[in-house]
N, CA, C and O atoms as a GROMACS GRO file, in nm:
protein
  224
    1UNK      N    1   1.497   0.568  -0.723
    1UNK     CA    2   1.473   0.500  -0.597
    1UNK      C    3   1.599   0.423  -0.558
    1UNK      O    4   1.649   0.337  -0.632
    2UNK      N    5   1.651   0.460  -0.433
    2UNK     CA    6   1.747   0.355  -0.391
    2UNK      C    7   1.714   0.193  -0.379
    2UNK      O    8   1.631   0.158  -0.295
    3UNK      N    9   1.750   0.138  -0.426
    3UNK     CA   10   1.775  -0.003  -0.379
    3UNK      C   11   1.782  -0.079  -0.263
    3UNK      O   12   1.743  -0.194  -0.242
    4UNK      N   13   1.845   0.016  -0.181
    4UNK     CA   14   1.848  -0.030  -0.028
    4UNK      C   15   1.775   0.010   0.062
    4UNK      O   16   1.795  -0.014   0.182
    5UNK      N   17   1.652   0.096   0.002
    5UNK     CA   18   1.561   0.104   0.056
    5UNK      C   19   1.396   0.090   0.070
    5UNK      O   20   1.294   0.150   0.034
    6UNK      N   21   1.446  -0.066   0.166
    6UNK     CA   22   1.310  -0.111   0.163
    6UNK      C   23   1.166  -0.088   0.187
    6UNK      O   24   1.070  -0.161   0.162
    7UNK      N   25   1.176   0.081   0.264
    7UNK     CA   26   1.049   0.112   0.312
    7UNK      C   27   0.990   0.172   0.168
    7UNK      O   28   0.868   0.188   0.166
    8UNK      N   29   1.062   0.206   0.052
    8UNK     CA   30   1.034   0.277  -0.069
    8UNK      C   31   0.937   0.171  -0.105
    8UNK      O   32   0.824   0.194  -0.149
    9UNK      N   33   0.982   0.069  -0.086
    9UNK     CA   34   0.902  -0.065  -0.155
    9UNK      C   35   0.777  -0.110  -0.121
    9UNK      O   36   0.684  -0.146  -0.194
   10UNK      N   37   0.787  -0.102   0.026
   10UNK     CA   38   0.680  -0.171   0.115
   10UNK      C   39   0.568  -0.054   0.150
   10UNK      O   40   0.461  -0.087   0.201
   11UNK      N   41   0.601   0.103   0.118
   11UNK     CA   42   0.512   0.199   0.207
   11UNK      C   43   0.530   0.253   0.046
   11UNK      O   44   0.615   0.258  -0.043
   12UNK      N   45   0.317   0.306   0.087
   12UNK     CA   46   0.307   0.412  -0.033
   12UNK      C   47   0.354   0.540  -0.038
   12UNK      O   48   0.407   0.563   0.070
   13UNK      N   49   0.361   0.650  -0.124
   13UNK     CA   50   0.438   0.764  -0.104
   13UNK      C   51   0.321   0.837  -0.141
   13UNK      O   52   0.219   0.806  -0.202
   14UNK      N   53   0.375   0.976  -0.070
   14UNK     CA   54   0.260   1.068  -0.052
   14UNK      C   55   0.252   1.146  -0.187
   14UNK      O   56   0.356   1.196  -0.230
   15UNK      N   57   0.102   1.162  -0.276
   15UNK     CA   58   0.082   1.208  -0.430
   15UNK      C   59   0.123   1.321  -0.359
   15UNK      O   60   0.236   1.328  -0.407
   16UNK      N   61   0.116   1.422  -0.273
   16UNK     CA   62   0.186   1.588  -0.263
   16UNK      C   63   0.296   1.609  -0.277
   16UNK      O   64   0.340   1.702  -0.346
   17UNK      N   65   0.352   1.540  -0.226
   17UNK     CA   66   0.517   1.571  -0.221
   17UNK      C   67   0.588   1.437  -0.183
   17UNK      O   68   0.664   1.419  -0.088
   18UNK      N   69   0.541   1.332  -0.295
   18UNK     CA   70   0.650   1.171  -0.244
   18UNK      C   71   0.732   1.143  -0.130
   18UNK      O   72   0.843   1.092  -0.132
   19UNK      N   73   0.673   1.177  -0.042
   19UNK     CA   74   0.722   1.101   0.100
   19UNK      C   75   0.707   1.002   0.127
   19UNK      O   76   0.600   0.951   0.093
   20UNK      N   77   0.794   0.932   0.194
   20UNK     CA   78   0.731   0.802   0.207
   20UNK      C   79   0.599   0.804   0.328
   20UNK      O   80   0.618   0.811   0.449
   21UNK      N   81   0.505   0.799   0.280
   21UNK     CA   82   0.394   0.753   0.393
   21UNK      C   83   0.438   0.645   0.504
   21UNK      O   84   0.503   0.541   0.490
   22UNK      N   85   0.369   0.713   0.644
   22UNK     CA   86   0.392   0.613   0.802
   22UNK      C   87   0.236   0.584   0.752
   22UNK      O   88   0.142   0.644   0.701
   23UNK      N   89   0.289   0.382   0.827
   23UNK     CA   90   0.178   0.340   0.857
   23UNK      C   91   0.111   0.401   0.992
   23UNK      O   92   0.175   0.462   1.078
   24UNK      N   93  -0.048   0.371   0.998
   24UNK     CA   94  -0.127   0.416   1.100
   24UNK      C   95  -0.222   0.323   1.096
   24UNK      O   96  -0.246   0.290   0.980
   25UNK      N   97  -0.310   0.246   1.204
   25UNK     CA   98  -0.427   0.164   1.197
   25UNK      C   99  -0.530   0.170   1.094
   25UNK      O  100  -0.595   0.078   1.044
   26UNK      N  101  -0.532   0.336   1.063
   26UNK     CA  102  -0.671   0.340   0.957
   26UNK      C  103  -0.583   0.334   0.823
   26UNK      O  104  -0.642   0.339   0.715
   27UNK      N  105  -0.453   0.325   0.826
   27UNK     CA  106  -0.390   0.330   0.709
   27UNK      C  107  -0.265   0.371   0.672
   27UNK      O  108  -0.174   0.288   0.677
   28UNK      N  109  -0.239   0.500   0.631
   28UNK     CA  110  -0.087   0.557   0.551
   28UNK      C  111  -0.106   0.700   0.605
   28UNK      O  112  -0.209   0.767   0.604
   29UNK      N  113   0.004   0.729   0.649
   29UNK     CA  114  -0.051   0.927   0.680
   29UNK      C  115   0.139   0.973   0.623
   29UNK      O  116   0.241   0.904   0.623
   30UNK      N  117   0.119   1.087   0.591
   30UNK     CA  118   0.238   1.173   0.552
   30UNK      C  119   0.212   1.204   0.603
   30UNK      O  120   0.098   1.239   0.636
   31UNK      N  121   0.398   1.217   0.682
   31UNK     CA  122   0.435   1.299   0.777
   31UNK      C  123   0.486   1.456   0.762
   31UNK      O  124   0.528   1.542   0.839
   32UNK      N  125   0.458   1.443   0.616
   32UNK     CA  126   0.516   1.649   0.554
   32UNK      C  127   0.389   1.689   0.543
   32UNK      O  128   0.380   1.809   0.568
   33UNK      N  129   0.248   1.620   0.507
   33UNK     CA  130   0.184   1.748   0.481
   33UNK      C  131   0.048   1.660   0.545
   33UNK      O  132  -0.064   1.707   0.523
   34UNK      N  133   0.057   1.557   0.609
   34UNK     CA  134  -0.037   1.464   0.639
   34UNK      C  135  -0.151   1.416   0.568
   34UNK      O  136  -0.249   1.377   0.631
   35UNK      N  137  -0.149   1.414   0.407
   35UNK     CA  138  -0.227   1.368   0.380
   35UNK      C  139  -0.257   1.248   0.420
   35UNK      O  140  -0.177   1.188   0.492
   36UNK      N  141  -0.415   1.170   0.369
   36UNK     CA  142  -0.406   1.015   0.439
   36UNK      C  143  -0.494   0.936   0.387
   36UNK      O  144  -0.615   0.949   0.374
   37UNK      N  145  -0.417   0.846   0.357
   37UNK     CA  146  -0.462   0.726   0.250
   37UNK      C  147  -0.575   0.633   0.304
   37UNK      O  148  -0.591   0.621   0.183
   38UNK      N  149  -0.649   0.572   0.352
   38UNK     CA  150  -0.722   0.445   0.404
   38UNK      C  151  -0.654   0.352   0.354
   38UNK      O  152  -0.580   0.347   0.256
   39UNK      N  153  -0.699   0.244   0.467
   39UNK     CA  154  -0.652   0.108   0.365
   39UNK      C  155  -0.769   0.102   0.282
   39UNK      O  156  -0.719   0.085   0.170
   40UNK      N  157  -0.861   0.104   0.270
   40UNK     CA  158  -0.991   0.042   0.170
   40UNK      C  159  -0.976   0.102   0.062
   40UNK      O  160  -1.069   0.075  -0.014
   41UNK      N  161  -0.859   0.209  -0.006
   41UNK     CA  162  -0.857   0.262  -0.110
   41UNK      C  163  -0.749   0.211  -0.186
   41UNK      O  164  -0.706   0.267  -0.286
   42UNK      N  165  -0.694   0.082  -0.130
   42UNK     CA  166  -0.616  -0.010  -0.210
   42UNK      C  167  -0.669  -0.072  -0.305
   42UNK      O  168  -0.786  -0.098  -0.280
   43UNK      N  169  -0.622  -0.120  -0.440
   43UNK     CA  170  -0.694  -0.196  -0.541
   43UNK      C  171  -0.714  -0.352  -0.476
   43UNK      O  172  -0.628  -0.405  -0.405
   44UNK      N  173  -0.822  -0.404  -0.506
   44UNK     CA  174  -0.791  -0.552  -0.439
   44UNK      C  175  -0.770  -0.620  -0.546
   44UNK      O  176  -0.776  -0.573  -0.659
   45UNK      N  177  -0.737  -0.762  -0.512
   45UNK     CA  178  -0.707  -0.895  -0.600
   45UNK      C  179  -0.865  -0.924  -0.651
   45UNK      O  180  -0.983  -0.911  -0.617
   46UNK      N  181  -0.770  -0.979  -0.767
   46UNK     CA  182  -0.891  -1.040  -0.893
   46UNK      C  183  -0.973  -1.139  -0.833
   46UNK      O  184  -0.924  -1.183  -0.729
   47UNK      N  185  -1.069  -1.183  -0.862
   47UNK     CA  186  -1.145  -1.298  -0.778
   47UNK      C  187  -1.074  -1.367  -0.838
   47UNK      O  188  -1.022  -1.343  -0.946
   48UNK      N  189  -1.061  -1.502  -0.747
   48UNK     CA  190  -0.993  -1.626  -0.786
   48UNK      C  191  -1.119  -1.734  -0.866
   48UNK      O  192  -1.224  -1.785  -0.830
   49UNK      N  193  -1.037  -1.731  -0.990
   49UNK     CA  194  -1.160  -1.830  -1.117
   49UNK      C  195  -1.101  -1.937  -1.121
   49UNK      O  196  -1.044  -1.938  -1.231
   50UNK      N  197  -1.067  -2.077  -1.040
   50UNK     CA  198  -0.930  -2.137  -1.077
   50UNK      C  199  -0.990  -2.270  -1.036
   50UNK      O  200  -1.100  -2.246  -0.986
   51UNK      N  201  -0.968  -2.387  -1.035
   51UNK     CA  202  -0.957  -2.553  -0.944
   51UNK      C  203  -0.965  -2.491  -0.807
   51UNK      O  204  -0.894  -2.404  -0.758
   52UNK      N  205  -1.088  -2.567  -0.747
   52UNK     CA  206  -1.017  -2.555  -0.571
   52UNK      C  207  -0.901  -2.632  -0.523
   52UNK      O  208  -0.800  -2.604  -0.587
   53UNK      N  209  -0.884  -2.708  -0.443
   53UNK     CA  210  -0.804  -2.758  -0.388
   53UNK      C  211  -0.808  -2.873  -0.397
   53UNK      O  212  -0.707  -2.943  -0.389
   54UNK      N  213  -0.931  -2.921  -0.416
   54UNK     CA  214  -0.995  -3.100  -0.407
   54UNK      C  215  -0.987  -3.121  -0.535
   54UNK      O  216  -0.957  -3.235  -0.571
   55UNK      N  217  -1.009  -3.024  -0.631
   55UNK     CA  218  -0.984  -3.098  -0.773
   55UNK      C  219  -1.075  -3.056  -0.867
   55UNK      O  220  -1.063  -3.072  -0.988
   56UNK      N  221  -1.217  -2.975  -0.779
   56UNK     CA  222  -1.333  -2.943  -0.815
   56UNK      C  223  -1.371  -2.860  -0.905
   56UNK      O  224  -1.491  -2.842  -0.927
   0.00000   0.00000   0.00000
């Protein structure tokens, strides 16, 4: 991966043929073979188990 390239970083790549996936409203689409990602098939964050804010 180049270094100087930030879309490598920020955009997922396509499992067919590692392209970098374009964003689209419903999500990620490759532009070589169009597969297409959703966003809802992202892993989400851990629930937060932690202090609130007040101390609680």
């Amino acid at each position: 991966m180049d270094p100087l390239d930030d879309d490598a970083i920020a955009q997922p790549r396509c499992p067919n043929d590692g392209t970098i996936m374009r964003t689209i409203p419903e999500g990620w689409e490759c532009g070589e073979c169009r597969h297409f990602e959703p966003v809802a098939a992202g892993p989400l964050p851990p629930e937060f188990d932690g202090p609130s804010i007040q101390g609680g």
